[in-house]
N, C-alpha and C positions, 0 to 999 in steps of 0.2 A: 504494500500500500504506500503510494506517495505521498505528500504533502496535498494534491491538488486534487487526491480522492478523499482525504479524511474531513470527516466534519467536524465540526466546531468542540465538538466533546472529546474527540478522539484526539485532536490537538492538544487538549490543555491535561486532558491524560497520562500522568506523570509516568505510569509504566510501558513499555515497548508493547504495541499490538501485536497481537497471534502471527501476522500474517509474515509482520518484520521479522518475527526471531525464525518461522516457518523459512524466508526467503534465507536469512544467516546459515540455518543449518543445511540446505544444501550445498551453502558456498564452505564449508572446511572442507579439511584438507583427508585427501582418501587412504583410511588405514584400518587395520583390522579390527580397530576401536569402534571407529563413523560406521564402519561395516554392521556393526552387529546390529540383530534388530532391537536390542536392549537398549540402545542410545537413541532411538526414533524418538523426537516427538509423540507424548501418546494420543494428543487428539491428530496427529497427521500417521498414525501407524493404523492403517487398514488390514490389515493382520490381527491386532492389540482388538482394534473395537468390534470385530466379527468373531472374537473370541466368544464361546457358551455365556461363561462367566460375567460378560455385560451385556447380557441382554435386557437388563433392567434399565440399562444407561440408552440403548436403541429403539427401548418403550418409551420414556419420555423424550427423547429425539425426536419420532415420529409423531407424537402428540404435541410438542411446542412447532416442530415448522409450521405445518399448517395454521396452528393456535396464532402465530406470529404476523405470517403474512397475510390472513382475511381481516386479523385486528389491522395491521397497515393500510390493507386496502378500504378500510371503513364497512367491513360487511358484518353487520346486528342483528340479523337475522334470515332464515332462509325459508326454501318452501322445498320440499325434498320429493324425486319422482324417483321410485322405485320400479324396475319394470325387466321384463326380459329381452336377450340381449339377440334373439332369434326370431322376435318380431320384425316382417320386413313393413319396408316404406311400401303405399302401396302403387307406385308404379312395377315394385319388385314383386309384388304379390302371385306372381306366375309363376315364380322360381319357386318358393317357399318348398319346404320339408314336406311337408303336409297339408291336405286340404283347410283343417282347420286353424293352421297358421297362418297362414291365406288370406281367412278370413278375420282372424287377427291386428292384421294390418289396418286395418280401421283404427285401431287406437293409436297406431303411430299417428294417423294424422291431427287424433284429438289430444294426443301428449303434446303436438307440435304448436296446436293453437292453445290450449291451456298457458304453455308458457311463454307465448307469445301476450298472454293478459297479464298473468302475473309479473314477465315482465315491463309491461306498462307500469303496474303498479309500481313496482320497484324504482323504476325513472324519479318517478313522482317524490318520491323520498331521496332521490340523489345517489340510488344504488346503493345506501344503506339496508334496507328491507327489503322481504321478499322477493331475494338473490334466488333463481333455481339453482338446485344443487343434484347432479347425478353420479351414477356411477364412469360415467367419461369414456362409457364405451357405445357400442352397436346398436340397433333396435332402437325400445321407448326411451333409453339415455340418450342416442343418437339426437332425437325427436325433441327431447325436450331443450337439449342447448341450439340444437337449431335453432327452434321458434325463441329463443331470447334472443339470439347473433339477430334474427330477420329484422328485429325491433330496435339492431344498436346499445343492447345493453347488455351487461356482464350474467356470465354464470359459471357455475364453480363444478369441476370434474374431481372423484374422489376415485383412482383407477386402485387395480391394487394386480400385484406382479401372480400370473397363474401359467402351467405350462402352455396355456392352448389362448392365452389374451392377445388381443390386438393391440397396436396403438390408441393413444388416444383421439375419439373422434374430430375432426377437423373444425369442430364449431366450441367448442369448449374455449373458454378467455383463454388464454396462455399463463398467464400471470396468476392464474388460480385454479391451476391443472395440475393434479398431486397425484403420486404413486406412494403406494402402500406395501409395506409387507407382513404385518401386521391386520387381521381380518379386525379382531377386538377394537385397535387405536382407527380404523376406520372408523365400525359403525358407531362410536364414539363422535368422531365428527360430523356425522352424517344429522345427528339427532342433538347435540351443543346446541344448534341455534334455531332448533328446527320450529317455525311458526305454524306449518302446516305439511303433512305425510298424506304423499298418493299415492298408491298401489296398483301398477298396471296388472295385467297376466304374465306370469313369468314363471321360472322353473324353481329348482332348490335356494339358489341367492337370492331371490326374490323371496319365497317365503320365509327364510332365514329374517332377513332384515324386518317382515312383516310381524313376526311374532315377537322380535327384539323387541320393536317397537309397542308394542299390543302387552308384553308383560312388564314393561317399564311403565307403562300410562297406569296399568292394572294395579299396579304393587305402591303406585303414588311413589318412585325416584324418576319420574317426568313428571311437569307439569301434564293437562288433559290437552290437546289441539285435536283439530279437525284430521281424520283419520280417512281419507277418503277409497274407497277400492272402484277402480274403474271396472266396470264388465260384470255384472249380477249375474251373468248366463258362466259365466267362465267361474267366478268366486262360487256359485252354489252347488256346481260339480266337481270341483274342486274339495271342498271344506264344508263339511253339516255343522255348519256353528251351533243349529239349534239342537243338534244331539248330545254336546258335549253339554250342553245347558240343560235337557232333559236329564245326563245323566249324574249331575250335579257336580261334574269338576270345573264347571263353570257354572257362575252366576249368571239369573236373566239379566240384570243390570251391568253387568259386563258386555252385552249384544248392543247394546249401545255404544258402544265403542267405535265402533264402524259403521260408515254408512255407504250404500251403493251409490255410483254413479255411473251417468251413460257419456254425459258430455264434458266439456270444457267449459260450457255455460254455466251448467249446472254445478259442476265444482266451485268455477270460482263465487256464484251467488252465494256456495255455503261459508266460505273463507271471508269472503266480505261480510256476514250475518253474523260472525260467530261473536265477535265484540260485542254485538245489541245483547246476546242471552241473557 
């Protein structure tokens, strides 16, 4: 770091910054001392912090970046779209796996216009609030950072490293496009700022993140928000909520927890409503 990159703090900073003493030790001099990996630097020894033993140090690593950088970018709260990652858009709808992926495809285009509303809203706050926040990949993620980019306004990719993931989708901000490795310190950020959780059709990650969600509201360690599931035809064949309520491991008043929707209209009326209750 030079003089004409440090700020004002880092100036009057009386000890040498990480970066300086970082740049010093690769300029000594090469001997079988500098060699070992026992004289590295231990925050610049990539060996040292992938060690077993600090994986508590790369838990909260992974939980302050992100913590860091959406507190910098001024983002207070989000609207979270969970969804699968094999729903196509539906010009792609011909291709699809399966007939009824196919037909699926309809929710990409109302994941795309939902957040193309809440990104309105979002505007209107200055990109403080109701930020969409996805998983940063393919399908109803795809769909949802789409429809915020279409509106000019930011949203936030939460990806996380798997053998078979893609890159990040091409509509995600840049600047608030994060990889994971860590599934826990993810869905952690997913739900921090979370103002409102939608629920598209999707596979195992999908209902993972659903029930996180669903037994943290349940258990009161969230506050309650609008829990919204897109697709009442897909949720009911899916999931007999009312059986687990017949069979009393769930409460009736826990089935209020969720509520069905079909549109993007429809969601965001209930998101705008929820304030009045």
């Amino acid at each position: 770091m030079n003089d004409a990159t440090k700020t004002p703090e880092d100036r009057a900073h009386p000890l040498p910054h990480s970066d300086e003493d970082a740049d010093r030790a690769r300029q000594i001099p090469d001997t079988p001392q500098t060699r070992s990996p026992s004289y590295r630097l231990a925050f610049a020894d990539r060996d040292f912090l992938l060690r077993e033993e600090l994986r508590p140090v790369r838990l909260q690593l992974e939980l302050l970046k992100p913590q860091m950088l959406l507190d910098e970018a001024g983002v207070e709260s989000t609207v979270v779209m969970f969804g699968g990652a094999r729903i196509p858009a539906p010009q792609d709808a011909a291709g699809a796996r399966t007939p009824f992926l196919a037909k699926l495809s309809a929710h990409y285009e109302e994941a795309r216009l939902f957040a193309r509303a809440m990104t309105l809203r979002s505007l209107e706050t200055g990109g403080r609030d109701f930020v969409i926040a996805t998983g940063g990949g393919p399908g109803v993620m795809e769909a949802g950072n789409l429809g915020a980019h279409e509106v000019g306004g930011k949203s936030i990719g939460l990806g996380i490293v798997l053998p078979h993931e893609q890159a990040p989708n091409i509509y995600v901000t840049p600047e608030l496009c994060f990889n994971f490795h860590y599934f826990a310190i993810r869905k952690m950020h997913f739900l921090m700022r979370a103002r409102a959780i939608t629920v598209f059709p999707g596979g195992f990650g999908t209902l993972d993140e659903l029930f996180e969600a669903l037994t943290l509201i349940q258990t009161g360690r969230m506050a309650r928000v609008p829990l919204l599931l897109f697709g009442a035809e897909f949720w009911e064949g899916v999931i007999n909520w009312k059986a687990l309520a017949e069979a009393g491991t769930i409460s009736e008043e826990d089935l209020e927890l969720i509520r069905y929707v079909e549109t993007a209209e429809e969601a965001v009326g209930i998101i705008d409503g929820w304030g009045k209750r």
